[in-house]
mmCIF file of the N, C-alpha and C atoms, coordinates in Angstrom:
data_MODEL
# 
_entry.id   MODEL 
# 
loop_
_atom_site.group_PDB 
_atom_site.id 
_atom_site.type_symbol 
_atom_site.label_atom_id 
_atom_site.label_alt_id 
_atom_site.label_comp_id 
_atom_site.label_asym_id 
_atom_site.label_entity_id 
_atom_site.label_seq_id 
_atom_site.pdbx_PDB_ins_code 
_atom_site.Cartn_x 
_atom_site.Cartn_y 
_atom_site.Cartn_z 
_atom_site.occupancy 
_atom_site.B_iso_or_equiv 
_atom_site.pdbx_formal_charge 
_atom_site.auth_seq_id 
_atom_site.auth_comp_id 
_atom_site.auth_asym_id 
_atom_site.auth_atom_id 
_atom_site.pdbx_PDB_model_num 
ATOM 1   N N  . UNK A 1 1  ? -40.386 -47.665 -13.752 1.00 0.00 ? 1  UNK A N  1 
ATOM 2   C CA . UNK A 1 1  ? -39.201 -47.394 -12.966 1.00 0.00 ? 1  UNK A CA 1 
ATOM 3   C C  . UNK A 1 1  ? -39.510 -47.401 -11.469 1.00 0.00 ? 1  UNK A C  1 
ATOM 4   N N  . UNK A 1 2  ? -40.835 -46.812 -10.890 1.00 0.00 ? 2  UNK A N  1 
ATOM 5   C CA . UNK A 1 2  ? -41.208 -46.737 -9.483  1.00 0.00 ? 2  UNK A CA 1 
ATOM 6   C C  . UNK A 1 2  ? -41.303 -48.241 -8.481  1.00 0.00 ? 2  UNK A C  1 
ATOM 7   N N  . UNK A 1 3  ? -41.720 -48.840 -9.603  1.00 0.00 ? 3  UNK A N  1 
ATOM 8   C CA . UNK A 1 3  ? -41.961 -50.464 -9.768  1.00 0.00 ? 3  UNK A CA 1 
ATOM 9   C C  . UNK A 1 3  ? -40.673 -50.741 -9.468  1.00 0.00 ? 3  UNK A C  1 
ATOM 10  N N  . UNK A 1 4  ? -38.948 -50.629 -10.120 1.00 0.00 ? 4  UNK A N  1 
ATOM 11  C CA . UNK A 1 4  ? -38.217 -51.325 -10.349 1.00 0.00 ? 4  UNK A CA 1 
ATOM 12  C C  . UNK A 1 4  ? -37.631 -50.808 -8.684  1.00 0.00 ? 4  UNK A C  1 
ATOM 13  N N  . UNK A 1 5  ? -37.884 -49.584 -8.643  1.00 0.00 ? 5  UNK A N  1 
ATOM 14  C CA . UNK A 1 5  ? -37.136 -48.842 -7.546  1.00 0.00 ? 5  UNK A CA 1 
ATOM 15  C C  . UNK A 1 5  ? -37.790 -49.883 -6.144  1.00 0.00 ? 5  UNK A C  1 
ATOM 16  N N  . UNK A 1 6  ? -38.955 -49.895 -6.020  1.00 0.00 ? 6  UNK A N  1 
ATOM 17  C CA . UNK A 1 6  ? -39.594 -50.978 -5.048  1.00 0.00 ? 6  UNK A CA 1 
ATOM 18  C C  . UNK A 1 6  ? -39.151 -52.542 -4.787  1.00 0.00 ? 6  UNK A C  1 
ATOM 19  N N  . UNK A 1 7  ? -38.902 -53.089 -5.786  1.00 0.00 ? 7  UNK A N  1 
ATOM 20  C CA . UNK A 1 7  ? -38.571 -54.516 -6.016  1.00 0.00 ? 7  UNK A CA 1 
ATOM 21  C C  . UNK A 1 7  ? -36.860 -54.414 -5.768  1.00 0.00 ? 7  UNK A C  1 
ATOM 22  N N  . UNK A 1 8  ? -36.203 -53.651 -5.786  1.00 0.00 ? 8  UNK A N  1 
ATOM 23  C CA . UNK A 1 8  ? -34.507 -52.849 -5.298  1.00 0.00 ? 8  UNK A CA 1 
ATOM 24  C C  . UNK A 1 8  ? -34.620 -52.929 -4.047  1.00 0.00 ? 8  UNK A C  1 
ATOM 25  N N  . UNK A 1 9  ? -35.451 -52.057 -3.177  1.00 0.00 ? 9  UNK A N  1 
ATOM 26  C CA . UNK A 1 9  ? -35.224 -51.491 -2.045  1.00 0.00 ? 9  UNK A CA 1 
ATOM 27  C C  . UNK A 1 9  ? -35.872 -52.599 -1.320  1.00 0.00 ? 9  UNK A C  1 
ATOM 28  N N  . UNK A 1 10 ? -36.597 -53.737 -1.366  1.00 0.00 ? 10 UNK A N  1 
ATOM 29  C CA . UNK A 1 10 ? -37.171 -54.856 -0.904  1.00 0.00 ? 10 UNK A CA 1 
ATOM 30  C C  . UNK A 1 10 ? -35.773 -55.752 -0.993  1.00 0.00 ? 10 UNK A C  1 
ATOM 31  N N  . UNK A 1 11 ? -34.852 -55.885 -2.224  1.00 0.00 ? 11 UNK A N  1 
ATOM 32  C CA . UNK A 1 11 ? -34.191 -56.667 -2.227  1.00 0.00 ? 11 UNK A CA 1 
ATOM 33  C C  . UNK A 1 11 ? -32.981 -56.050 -0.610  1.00 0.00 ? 11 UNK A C  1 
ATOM 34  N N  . UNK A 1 12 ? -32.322 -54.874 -1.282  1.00 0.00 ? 12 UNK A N  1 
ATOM 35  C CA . UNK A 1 12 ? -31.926 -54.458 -0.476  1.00 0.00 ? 12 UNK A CA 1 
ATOM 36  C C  . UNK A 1 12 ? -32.248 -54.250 1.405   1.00 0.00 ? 12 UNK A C  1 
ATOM 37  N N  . UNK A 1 13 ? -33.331 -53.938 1.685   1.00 0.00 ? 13 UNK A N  1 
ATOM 38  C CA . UNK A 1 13 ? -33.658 -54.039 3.050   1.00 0.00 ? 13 UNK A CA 1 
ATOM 39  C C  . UNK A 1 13 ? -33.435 -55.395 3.453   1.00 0.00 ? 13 UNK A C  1 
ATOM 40  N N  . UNK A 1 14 ? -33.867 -56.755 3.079   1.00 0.00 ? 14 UNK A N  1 
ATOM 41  C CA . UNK A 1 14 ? -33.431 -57.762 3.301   1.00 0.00 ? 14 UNK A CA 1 
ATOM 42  C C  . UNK A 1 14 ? -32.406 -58.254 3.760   1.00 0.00 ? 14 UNK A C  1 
ATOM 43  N N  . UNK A 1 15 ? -31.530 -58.201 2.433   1.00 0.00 ? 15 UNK A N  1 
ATOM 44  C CA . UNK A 1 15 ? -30.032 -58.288 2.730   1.00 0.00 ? 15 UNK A CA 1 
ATOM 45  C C  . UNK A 1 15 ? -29.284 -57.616 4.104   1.00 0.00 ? 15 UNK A C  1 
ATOM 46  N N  . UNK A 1 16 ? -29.830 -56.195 3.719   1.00 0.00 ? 16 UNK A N  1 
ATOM 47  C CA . UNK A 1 16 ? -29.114 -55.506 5.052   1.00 0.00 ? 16 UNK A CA 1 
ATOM 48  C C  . UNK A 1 16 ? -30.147 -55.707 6.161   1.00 0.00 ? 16 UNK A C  1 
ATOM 49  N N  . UNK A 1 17 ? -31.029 -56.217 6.695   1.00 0.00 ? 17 UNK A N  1 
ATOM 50  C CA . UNK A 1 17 ? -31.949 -56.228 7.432   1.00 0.00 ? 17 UNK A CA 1 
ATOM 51  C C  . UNK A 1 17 ? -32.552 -55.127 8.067   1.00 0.00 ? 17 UNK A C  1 
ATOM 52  N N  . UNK A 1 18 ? -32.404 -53.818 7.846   1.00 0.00 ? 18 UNK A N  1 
ATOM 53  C CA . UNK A 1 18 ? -32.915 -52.826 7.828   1.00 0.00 ? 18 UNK A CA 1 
ATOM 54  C C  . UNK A 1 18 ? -34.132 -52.020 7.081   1.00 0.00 ? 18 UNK A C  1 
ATOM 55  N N  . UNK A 1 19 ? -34.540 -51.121 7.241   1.00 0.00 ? 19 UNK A N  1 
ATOM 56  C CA . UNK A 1 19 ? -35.328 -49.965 6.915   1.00 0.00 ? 19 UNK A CA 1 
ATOM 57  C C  . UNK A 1 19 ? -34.303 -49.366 6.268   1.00 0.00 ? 19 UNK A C  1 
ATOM 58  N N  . UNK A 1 20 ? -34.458 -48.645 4.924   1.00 0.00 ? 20 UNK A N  1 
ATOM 59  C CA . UNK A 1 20 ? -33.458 -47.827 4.551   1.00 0.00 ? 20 UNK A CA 1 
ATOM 60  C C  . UNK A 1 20 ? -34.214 -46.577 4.667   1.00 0.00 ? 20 UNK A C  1 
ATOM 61  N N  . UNK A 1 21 ? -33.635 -45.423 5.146   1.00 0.00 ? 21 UNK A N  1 
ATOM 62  C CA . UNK A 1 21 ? -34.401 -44.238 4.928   1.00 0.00 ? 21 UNK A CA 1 
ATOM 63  C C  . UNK A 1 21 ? -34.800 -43.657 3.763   1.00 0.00 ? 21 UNK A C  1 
ATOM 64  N N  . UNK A 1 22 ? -33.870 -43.546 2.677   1.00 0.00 ? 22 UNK A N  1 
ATOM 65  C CA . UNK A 1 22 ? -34.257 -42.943 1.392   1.00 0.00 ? 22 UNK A CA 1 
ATOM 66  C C  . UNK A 1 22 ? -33.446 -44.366 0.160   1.00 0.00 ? 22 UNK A C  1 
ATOM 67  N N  . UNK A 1 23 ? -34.570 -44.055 -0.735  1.00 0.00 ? 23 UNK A N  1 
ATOM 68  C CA . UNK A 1 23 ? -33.748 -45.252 -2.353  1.00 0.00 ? 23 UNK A CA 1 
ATOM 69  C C  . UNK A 1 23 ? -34.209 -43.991 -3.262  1.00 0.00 ? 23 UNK A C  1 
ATOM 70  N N  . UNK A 1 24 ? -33.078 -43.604 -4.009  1.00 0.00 ? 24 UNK A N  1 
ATOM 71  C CA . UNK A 1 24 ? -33.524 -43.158 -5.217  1.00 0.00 ? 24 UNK A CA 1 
ATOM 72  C C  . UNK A 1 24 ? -32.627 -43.548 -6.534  1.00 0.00 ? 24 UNK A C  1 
ATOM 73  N N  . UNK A 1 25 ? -32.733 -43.344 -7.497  1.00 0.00 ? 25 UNK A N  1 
ATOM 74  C CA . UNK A 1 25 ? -31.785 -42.806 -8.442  1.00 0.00 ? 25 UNK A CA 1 
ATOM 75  C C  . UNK A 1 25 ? -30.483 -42.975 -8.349  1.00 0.00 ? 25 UNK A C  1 
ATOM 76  N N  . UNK A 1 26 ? -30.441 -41.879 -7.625  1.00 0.00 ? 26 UNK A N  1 
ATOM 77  C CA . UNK A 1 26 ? -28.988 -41.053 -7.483  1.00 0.00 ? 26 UNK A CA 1 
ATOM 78  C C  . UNK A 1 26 ? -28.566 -41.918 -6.470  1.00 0.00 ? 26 UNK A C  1 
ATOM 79  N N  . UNK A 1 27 ? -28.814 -42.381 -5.516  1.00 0.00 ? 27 UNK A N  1 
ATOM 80  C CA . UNK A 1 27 ? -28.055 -43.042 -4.690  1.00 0.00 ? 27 UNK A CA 1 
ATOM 81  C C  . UNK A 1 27 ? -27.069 -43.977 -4.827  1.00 0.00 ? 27 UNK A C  1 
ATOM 82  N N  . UNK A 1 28 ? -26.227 -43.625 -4.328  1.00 0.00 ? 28 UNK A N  1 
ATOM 83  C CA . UNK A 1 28 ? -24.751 -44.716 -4.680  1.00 0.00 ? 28 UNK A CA 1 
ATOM 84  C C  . UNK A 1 28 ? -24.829 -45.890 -3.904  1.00 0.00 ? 28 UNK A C  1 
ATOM 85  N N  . UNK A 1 29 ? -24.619 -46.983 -4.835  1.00 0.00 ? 29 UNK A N  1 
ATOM 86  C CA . UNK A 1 29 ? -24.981 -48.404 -4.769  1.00 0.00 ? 29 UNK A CA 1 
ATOM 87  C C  . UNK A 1 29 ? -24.046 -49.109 -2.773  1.00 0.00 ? 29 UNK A C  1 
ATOM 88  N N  . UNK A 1 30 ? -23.252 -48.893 -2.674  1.00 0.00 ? 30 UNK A N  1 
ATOM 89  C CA . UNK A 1 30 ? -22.350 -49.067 -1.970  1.00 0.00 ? 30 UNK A CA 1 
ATOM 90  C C  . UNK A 1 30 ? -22.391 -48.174 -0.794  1.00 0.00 ? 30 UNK A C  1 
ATOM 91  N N  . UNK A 1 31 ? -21.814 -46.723 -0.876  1.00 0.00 ? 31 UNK A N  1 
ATOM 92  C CA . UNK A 1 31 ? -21.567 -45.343 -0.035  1.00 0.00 ? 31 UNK A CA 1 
ATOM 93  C C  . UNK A 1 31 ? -23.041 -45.072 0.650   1.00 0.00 ? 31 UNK A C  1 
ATOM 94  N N  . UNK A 1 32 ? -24.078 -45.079 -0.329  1.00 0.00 ? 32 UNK A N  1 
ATOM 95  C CA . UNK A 1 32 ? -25.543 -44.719 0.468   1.00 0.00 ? 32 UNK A CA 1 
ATOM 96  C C  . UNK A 1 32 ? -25.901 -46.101 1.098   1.00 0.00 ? 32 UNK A C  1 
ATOM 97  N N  . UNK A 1 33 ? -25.953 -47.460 0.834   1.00 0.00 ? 33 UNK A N  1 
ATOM 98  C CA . UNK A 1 33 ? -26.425 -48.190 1.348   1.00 0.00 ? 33 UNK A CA 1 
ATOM 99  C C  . UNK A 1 33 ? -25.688 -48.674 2.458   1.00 0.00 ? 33 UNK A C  1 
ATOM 100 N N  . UNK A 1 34 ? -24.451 -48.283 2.911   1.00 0.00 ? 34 UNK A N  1 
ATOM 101 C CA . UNK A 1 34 ? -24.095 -48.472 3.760   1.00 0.00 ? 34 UNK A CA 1 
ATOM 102 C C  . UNK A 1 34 ? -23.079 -50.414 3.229   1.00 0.00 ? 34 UNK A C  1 
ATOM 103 N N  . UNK A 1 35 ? -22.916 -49.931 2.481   1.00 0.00 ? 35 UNK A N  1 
ATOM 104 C CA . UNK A 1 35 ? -22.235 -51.431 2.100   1.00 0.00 ? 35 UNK A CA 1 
ATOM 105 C C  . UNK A 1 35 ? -20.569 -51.857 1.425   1.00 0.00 ? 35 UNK A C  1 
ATOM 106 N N  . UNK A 1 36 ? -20.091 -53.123 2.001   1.00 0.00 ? 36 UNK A N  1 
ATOM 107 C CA . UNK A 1 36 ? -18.505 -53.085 1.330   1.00 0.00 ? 36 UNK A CA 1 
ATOM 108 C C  . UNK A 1 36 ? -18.963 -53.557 0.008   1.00 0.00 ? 36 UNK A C  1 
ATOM 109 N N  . UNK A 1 37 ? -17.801 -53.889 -0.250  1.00 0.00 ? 37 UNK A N  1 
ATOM 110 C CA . UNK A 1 37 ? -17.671 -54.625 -2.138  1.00 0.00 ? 37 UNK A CA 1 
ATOM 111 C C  . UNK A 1 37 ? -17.983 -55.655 -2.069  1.00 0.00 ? 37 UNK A C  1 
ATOM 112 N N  . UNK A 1 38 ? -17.373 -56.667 -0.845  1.00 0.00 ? 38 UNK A N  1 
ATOM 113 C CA . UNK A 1 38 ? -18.205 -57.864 -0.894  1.00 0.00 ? 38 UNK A CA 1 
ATOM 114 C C  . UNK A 1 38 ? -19.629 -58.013 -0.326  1.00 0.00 ? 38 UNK A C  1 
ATOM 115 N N  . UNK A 1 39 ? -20.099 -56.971 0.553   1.00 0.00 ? 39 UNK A N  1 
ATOM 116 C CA . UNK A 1 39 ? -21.362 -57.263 0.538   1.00 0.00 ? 39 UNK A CA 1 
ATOM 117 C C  . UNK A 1 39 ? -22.637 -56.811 -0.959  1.00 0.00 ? 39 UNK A C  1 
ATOM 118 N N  . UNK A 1 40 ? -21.415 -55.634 -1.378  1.00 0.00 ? 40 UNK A N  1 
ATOM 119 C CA . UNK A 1 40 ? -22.627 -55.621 -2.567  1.00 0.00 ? 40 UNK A CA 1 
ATOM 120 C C  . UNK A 1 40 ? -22.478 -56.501 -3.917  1.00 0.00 ? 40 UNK A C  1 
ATOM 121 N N  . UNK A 1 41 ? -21.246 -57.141 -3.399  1.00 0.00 ? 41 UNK A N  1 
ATOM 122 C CA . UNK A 1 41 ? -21.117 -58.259 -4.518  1.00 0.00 ? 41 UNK A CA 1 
ATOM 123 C C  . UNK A 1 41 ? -22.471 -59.223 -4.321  1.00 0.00 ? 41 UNK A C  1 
ATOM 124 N N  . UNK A 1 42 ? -22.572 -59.708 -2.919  1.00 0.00 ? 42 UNK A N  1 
ATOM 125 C CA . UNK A 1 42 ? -23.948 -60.651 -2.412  1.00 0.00 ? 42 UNK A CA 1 
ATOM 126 C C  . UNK A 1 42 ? -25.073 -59.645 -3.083  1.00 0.00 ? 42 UNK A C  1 
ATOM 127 N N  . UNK A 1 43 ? -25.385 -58.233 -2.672  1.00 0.00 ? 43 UNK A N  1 
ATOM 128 C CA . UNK A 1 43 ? -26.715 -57.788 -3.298  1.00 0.00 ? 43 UNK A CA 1 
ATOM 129 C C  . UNK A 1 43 ? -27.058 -58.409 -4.462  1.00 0.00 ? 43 UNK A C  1 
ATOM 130 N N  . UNK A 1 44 ? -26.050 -58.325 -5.577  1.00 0.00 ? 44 UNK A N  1 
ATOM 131 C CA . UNK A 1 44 ? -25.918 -58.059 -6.771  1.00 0.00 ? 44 UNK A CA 1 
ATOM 132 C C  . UNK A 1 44 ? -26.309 -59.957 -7.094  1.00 0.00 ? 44 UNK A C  1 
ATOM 133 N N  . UNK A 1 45 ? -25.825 -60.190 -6.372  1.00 0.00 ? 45 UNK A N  1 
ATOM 134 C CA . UNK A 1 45 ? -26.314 -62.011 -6.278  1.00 0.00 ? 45 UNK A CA 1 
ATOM 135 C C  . UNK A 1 45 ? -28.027 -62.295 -6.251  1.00 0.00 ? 45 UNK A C  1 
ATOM 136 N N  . UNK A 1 46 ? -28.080 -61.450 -5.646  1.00 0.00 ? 46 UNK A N  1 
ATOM 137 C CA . UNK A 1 46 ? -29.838 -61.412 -4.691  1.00 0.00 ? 46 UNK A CA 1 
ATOM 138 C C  . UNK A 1 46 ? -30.403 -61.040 -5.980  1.00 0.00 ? 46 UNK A C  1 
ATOM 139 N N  . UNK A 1 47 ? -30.218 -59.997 -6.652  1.00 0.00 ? 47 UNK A N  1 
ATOM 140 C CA . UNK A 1 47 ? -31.051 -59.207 -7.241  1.00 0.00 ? 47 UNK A CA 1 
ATOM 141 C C  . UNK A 1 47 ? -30.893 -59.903 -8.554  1.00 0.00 ? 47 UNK A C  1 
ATOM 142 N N  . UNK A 1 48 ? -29.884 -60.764 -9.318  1.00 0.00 ? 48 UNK A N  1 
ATOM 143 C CA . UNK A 1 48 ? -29.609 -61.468 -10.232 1.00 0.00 ? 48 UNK A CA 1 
ATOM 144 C C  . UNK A 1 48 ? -30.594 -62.665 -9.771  1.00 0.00 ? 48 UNK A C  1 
ATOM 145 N N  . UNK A 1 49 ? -30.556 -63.450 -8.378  1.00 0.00 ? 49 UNK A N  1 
ATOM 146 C CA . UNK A 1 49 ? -31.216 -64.513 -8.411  1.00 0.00 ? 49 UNK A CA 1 
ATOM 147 C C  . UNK A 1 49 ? -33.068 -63.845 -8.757  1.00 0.00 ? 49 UNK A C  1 
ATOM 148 N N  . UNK A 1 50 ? -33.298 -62.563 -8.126  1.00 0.00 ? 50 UNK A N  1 
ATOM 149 C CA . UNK A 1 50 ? -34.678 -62.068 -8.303  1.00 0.00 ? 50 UNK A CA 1 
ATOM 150 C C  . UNK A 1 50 ? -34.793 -61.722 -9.494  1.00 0.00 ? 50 UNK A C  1 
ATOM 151 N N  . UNK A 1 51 ? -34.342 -61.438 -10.002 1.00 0.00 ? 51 UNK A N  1 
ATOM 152 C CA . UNK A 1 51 ? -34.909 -61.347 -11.686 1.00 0.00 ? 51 UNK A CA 1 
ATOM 153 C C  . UNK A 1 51 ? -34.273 -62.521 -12.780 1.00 0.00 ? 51 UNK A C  1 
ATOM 154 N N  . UNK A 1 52 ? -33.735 -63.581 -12.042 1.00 0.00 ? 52 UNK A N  1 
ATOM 155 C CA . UNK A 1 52 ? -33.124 -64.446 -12.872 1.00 0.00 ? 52 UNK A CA 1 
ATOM 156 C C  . UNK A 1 52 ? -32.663 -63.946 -13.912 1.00 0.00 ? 52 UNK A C  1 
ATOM 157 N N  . UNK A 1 53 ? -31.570 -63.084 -13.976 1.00 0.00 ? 53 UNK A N  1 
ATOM 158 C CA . UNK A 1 53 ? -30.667 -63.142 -15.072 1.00 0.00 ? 53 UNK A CA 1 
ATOM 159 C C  . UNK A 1 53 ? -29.007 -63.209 -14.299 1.00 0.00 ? 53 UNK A C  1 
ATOM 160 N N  . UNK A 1 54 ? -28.229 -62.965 -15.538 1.00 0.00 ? 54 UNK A N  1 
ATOM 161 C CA . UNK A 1 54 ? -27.101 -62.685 -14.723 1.00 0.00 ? 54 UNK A CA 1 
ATOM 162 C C  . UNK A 1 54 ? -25.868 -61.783 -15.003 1.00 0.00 ? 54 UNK A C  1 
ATOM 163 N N  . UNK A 1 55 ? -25.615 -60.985 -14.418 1.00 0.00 ? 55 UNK A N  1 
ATOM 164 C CA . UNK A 1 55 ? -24.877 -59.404 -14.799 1.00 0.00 ? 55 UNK A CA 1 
ATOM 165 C C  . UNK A 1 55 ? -23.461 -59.758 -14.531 1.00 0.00 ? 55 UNK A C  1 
ATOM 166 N N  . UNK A 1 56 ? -22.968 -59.423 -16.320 1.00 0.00 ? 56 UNK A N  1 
ATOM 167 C CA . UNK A 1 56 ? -21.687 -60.058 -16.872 1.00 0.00 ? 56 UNK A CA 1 
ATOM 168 C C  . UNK A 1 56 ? -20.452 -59.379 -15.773 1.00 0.00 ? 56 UNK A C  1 
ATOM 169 N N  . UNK A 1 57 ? -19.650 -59.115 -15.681 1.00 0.00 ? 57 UNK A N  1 
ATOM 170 C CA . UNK A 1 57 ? -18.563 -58.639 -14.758 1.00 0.00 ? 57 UNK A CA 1 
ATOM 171 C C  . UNK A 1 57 ? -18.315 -57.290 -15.289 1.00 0.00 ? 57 UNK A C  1 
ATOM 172 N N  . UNK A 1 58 ? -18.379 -56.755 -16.606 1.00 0.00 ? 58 UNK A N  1 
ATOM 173 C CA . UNK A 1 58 ? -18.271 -55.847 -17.454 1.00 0.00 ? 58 UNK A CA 1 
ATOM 174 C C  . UNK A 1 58 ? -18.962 -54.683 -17.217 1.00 0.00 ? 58 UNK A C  1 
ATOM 175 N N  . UNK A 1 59 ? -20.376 -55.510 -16.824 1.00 0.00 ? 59 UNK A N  1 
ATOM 176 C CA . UNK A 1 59 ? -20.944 -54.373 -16.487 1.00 0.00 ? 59 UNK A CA 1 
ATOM 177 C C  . UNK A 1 59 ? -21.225 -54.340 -15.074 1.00 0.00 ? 59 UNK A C  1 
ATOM 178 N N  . UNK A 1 60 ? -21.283 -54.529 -14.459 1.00 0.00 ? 60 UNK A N  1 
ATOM 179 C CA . UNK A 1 60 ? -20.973 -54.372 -12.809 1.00 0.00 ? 60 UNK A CA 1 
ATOM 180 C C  . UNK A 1 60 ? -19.861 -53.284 -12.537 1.00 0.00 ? 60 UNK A C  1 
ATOM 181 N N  . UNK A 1 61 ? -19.087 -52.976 -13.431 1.00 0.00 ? 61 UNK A N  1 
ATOM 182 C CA . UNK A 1 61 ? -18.297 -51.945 -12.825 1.00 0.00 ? 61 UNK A CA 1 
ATOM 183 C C  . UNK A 1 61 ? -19.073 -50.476 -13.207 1.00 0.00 ? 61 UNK A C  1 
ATOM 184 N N  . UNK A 1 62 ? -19.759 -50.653 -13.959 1.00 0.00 ? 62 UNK A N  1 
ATOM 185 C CA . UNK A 1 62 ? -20.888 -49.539 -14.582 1.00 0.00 ? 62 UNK A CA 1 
ATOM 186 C C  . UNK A 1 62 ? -21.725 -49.261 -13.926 1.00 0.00 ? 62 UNK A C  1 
ATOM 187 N N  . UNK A 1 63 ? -22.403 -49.926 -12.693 1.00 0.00 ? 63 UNK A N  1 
ATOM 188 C CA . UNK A 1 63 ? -23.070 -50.196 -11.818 1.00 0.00 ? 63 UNK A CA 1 
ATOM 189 C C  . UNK A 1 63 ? -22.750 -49.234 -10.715 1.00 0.00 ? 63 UNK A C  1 
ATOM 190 N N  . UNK A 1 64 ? -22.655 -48.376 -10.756 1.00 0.00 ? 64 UNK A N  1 
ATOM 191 C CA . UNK A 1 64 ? -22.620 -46.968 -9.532  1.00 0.00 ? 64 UNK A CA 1 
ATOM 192 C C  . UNK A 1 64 ? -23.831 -46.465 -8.371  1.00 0.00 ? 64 UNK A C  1 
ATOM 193 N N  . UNK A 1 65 ? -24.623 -46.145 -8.862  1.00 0.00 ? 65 UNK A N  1 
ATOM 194 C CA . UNK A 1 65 ? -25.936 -45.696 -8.606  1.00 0.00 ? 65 UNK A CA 1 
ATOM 195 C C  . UNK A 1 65 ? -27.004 -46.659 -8.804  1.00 0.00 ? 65 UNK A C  1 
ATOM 196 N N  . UNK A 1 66 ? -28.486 -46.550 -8.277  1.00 0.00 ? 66 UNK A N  1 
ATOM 197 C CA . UNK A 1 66 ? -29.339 -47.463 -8.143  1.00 0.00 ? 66 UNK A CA 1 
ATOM 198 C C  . UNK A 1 66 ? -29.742 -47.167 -9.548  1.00 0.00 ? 66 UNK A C  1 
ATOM 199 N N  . UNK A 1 67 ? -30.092 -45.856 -10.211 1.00 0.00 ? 67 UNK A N  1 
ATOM 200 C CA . UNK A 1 67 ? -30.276 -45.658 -11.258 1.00 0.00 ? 67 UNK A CA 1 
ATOM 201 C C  . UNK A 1 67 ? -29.698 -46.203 -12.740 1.00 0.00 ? 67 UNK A C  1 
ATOM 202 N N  . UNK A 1 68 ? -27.808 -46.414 -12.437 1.00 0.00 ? 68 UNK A N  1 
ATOM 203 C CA . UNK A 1 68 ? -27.682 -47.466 -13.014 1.00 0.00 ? 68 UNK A CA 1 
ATOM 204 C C  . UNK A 1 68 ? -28.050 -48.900 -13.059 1.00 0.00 ? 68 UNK A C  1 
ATOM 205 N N  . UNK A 1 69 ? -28.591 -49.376 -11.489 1.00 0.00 ? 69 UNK A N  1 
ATOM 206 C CA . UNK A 1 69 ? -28.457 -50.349 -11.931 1.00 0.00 ? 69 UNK A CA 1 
ATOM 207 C C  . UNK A 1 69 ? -30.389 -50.858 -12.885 1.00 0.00 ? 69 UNK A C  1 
ATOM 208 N N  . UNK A 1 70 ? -31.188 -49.535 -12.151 1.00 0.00 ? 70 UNK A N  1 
ATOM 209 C CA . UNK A 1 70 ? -32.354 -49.635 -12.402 1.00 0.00 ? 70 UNK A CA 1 
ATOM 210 C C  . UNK A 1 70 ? -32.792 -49.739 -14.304 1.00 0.00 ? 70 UNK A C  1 
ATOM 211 N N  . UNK A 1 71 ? -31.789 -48.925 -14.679 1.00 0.00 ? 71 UNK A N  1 
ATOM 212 C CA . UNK A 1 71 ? -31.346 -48.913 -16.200 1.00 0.00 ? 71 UNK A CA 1 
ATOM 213 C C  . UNK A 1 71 ? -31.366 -49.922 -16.874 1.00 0.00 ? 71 UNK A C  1 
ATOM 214 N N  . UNK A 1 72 ? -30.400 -50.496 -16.270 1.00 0.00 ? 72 UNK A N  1 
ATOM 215 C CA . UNK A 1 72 ? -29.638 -52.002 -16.779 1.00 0.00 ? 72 UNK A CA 1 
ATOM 216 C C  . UNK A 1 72 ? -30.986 -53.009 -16.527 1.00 0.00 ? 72 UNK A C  1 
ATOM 217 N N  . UNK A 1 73 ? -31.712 -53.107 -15.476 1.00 0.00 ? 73 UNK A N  1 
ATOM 218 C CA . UNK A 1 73 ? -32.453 -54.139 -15.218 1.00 0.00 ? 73 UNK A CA 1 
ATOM 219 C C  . UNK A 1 73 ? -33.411 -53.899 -16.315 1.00 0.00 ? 73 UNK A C  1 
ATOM 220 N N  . UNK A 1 74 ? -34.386 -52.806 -16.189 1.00 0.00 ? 74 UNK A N  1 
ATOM 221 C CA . UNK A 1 74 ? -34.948 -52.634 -17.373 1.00 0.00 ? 74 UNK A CA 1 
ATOM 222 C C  . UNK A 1 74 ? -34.909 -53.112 -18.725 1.00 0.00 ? 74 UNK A C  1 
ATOM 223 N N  . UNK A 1 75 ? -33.280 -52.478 -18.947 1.00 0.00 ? 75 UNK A N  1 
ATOM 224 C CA . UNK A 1 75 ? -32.971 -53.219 -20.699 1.00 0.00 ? 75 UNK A CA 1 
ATOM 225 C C  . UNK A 1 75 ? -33.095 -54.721 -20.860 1.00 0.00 ? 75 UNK A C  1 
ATOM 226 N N  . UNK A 1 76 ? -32.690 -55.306 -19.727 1.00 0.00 ? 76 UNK A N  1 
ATOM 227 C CA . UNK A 1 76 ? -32.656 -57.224 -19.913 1.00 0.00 ? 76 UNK A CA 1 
ATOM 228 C C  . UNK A 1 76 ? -33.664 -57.627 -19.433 1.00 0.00 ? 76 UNK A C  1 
ATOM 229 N N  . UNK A 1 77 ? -34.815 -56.813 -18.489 1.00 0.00 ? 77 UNK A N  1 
ATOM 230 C CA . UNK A 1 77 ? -35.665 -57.829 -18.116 1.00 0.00 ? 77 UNK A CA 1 
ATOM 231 C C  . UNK A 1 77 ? -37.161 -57.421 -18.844 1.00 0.00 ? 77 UNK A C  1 
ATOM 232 N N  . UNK A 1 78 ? -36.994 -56.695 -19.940 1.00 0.00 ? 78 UNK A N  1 
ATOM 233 C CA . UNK A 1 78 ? -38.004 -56.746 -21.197 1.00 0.00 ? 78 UNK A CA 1 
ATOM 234 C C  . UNK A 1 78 ? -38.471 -57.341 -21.741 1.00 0.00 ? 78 UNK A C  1 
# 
């Protein structure tokens, strides 16, 4: 998971071209990162092209927290 949280917050700093101060868990995907819907629609692009898969629409709304999404990556990229 420390692993997945690293390879997140790399994707993320990018995108936003920043330093983020804190990634955890709990952090809300959007509200903590400082991001709209369409920009975290692009994250969600980034992080699909970095692990080459691709996250159905279904579950993207499930997608709240980094922890969700750290969850989700886990289960498919096994």
């Amino acid at each position: 998971m420390i692993k997945m949280l690293e390879e997140l917050r790399k994707i993320f700093e990018t995108y936003t071209k920043k330093k983020l101060p804190e990634l955890s868990r709990d952090s809300i995907l959007a509200a903590d990162l400082g991001l709209s819907s369409f920009e975290l629609f692009d994250v969600v692009c980034e992080v699909e092209n970095h692990f080459d898969i691709e996250i159905p629409d279904r579950v993207l709304t499930t997608l709240v927290t980094v922890g969700d999404l750290v969850d989700y990556l886990e289960k498919v990229t096994k």
